[in-house]
Structure formats: structure tokens, C-alpha cells
N, C-alpha and C positions, 0 to 999 in steps of 0.2 A: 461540625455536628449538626445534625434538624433542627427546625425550632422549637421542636417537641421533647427533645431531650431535655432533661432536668438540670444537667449540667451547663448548659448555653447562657453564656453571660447574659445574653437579653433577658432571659428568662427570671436570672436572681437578680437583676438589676431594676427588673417589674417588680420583684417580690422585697427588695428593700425598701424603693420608694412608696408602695403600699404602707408598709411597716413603719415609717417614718411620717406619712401622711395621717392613719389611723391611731398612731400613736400619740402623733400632735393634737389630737383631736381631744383629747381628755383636758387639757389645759385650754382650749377654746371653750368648750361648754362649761367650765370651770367661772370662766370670765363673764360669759356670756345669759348664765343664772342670776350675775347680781343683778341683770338689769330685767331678765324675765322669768316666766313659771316655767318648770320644763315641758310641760307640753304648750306652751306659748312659744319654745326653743324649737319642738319640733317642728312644729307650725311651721315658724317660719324657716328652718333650716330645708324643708322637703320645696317648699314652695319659691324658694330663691334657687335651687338649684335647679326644678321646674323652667324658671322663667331663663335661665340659663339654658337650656337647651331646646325654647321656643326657636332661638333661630335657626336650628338645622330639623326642626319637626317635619317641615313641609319633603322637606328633600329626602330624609328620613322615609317617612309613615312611605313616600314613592318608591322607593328602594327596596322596601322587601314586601314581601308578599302575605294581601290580605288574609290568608289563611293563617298566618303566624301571627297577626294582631290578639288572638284571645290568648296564647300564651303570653307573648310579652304583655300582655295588661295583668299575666295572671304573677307574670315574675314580679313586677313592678310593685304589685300588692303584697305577697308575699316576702318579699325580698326588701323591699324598701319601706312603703310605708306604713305594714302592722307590725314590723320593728322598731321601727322609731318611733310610735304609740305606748308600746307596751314596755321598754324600755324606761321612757318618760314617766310614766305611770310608777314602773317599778322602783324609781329613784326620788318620787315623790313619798313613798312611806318605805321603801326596803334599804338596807344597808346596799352602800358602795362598794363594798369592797364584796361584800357576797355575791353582788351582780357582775363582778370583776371576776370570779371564780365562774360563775354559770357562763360567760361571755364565752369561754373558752369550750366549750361544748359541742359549736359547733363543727369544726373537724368533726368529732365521734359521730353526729348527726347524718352529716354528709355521707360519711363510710356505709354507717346502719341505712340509711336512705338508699345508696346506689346498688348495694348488698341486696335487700331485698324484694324491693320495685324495679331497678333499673337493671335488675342483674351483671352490674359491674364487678369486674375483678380485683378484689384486693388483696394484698398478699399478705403474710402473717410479720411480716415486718414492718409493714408500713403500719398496721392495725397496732402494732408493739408503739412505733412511734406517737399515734394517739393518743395510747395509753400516758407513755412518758410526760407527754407534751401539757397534757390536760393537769397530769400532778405536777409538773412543773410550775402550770399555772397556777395554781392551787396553793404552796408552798412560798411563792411569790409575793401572793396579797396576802395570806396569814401571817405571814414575817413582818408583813408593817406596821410599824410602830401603831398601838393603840385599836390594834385589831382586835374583835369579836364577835361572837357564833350569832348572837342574838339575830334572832332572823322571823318574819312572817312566812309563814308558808306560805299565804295565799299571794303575798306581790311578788315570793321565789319562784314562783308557778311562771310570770310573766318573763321574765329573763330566758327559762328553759321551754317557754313555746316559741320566743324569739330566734331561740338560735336554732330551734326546728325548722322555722318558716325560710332562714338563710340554709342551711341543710337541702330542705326540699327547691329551694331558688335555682340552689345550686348544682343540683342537678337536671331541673331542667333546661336550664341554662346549656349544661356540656352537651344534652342530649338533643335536645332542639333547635338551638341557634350558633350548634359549631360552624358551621359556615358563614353566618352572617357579621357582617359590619361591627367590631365592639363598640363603636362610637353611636352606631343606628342604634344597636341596642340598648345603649345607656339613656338616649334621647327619646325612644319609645317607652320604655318600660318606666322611664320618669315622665313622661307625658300621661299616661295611666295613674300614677303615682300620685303628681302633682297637683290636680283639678280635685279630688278629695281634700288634699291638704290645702290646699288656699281657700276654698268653701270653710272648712274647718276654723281658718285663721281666723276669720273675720267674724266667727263668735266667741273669740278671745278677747282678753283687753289690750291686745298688743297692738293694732292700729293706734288705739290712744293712746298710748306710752311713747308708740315711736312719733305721734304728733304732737305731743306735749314737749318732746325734744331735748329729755333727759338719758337717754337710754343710747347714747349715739357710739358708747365705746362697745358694751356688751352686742349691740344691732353689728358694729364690724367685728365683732370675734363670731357670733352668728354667720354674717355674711360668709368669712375667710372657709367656717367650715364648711358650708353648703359648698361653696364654690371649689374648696379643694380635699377637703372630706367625704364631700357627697359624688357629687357630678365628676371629676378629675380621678377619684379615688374609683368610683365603680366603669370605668371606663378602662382604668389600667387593669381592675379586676378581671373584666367582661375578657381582656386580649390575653392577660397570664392566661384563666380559662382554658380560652380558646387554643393556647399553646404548650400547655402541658395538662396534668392530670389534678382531679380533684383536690387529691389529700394535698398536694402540691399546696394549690391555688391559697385552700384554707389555712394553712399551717402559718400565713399571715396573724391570724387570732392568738399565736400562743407569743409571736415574738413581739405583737401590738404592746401587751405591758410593759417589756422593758425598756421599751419607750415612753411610756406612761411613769416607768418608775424614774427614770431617767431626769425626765423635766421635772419633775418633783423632788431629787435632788437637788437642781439646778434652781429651785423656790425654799430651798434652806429644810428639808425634809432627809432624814439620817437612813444611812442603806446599812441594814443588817446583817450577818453573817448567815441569817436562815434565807435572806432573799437573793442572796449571791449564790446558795446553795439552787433555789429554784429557778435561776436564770441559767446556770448548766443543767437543767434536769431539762427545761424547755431545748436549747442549744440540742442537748442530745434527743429531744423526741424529734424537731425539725430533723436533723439527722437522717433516722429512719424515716421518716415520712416521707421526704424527698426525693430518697434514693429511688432512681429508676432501676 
């Protein structure tokens, strides 16, 4: 089969390990809160990944061509770090679990994005699967134990221009840097990324925290996710991308919770008959979304 087929094991074998990386990722920031603020999290989660990919910058930035530098600064910023801002933000006064229900959005974003601006073709089943995917997500986080509506509008706002900004990432991503390097472009677009956020850091209290030399378990659950959350994670992104189709790429977002929910059984947290219900609701949007 191409590589471009939906059905190519490489291709669902990218999109597991995303799922399982993204998914891990909710119990690192979990750990990684006792010991700082969330945006002290993001701080340093954008700027360890950053310095992680200083060493292939030089060889990088030589690689592709200066005329593609202002997109990828612009994927970088929108794709990486005014998500990891407004995120942070949004976790610092909005419920978790409603930002678990908004996460899932971006597929629909993506579609609505490529639909319009990019004039990409989507088909009424793949659009179905969205659908599906989204209330699967949806039905997922409602079901857990001790869930409620209560919600700010104004920190729900940030979630849902988050997953815009990954939306619009993501298509210029398919549209602009299909041929290039997914490792150049993970290293560019986080070299863009990163020099905000490490300016950033260092008007936190996180320099002092991590010199005061209490903070050293949460700094390595930080660490593990930049390094394999961030950097590792948007590099397998960048190459799924590049090897098959959008809805594809994103439909990562809907199966990301039941790996979230997953480790959270595995921390003594009870799985209910409505969230088994939304785990085949997601199963069958994936489904449709995949099918080529």
C-alpha cells in the first residue's frame, strides 16, 4: 500500500504512539503542578523542548529555505506556544474536564479551516466522523465521577481559540511544509516557539524554585513531557501529517482521553458505564474519520 494510505500500518502505528504519548501527558502535568504554577509548567515545558532541539537548529534553519522561515515561526506560534498559554491560563480558573470536552474540537476546527480557506476536500463521512468523535469526547469526561457544568465563559473562550490555533497550524502545516523534513520542521517551528517562552520563564518564580532544589520530582515529570510530549510528540505529528490526511492526523484528540482515562484508572479512579459508552462513540468517530 503508499504511505499515504490510511490503512498502512506505519501510518496507525504513528497514530497510536501519538495517542499514547498525548495521553501520558495528562498524568505528567498532573505531577508536575505540585511543584509549579501552570504557566510556570508551560514555561518551562516549551523551553526544554526548545533547547532540545538547539542541536539540530543550525543544520535545520540550512535545510530549508529562507522563504518558509515566516510560516514556520508562524506554525510555531500558533501551533505550539499560544496553546500552551491559553491552556495554562484556562486551567488556572476553568474546570478540567470542560477543557477536556473543548480539547477535542480541534478535528471540527481543522475540517472547518481546510473547508474554507484551504479549499480542501472533505467528505460527508469523514465530517460524520467528527461529529461522532467530538460527542464521544464529550460523553467521556461527563461520565466521570464527580463531573459538572459549572463553567466561566470567559477561561471556556481559551480552550476553544486553542484548538483554532492547532486547526489553523494544521493546515498550514499540510499545505506548506508537505515536503519538508518533519524533524526540520518540529526544530524550526520550536526554535520560533521557544525564545518567547524561555524570556517568559525567567519572569516566573520557577528559576527559584528549581534553585531552591525542592521541585526536582515535578521539574522531571515536566522534563519527560517536553522531551516526549512536546518535541518527540509533534515530530511524529509533523511525519503522520505529512503521510496521510488531516482528519487523520487529528482524530489523535479524541482517542488522547482514553488514555487519559485509562491512567486514571490505573491511580485508583472508577470507569463508569456512561464512559465506556463514550469510548465506542469516539472508536466509531475514529472509524469514519480515517477511512480513506
Amino acid at each position: 500500500m503508499p504511505p499515504n494510505s490510511h490503512h498502512n500500518l506505519q501510518n496507525w502505528i504513528l497514530l497510536l504512539l501519538l495517542t499514547l504519548i498525548w495521553g501520558s501527558s495528562y498524568i505528567l502535568m498532573k505531577k508536575g503542578l505540585v511543584g509549579f504554577s501552570a504557566i510556570e509548567m508551560a514555561c518551562l515545558r516549551i523551553s526544554i523542548s526548545f533547547i532540545c532541539a538547539l542541536p539540530l537548529a543550525i543544520k535545520a534553519f540550512k535545510a530549508v529555505s529562507k522563504e518558509k522561515y515566516f510560516t514556520l515561526g508562524l506554525i510555531g506560534f500558533i501551533s505550539i506556544l499560544l496553546p500552551a498559554f491559553l491552556f495554562a491560563f484556562a486551567l488556572t480558573n476553568g474546570e478540567s474536564a470542560i477543557n477536556g470536552i473543548l480539547n477535542a474540537l480541534s478535528p471540527l476546527w481543522t475540517a472547518l479551516i481546510g473547508y474554507f480557506f484551504f479549499k480542501a476536500v472533505i467528505s460527508g463521512k469523514k465530517m460524520l466522523g467528527v461529529a461522532i468523535g467530538f460527542a464521544g469526547a464529550a460523553v467521556l469526561v461527563i461520565g466521570a465521577p464527580g463531573f459538572s457544568f459549572k463553567v466561566d465563559l470567559l477561561y471556556a473562550a481559551l480552550p476553544v481559540i486553542a484548538t483554532f490555533c492547532y486547526g489553523l497550524g494544521t493546515n498550514l502545516t499540510k499545505q506548506k511544509m508537505q515536503n519538508e523534513n518533519p524533524i526540520y520542521t518540529t526544530v524550526i517551528s520550536m526554535s520560533f516557539a521557544g525564545v518567547p517562552a524561555l524570556i517568559a520563564l525567567f519572569c516566573t518564580a520557577a528559576p527559584a524554585k528549581i534553585a531552591g532544589g525542592n521541585v526536582w520530582l515535578p521539574l522531571a515529570a515536566i522534563a519527560a513531557l517536553a522531551v516526549f510530549g512536546t518535541f518527540v510528540a509533534w515530530i511524529l505529528f509533523y511525519r503522520l501529517l505529512q503521510r496521510t490526511d488531516m482528519l487523520f492526523a487529528t482524530s489523535v484528540t479524541y482517542l488522547v482521553p482514553i488514555v487519559a482515562v485509562s491512567w486514571g484508572i490505573l491511580d485508583g479512579e472508577l470507569l463508569g458505564l456512561i464512559q465506556i459508552g463514550g469510548m465506542l462513540l469516539i472508536l466509531a468517530g475514529v472509524y469514519f474519520t480515517t477511512r480513506a
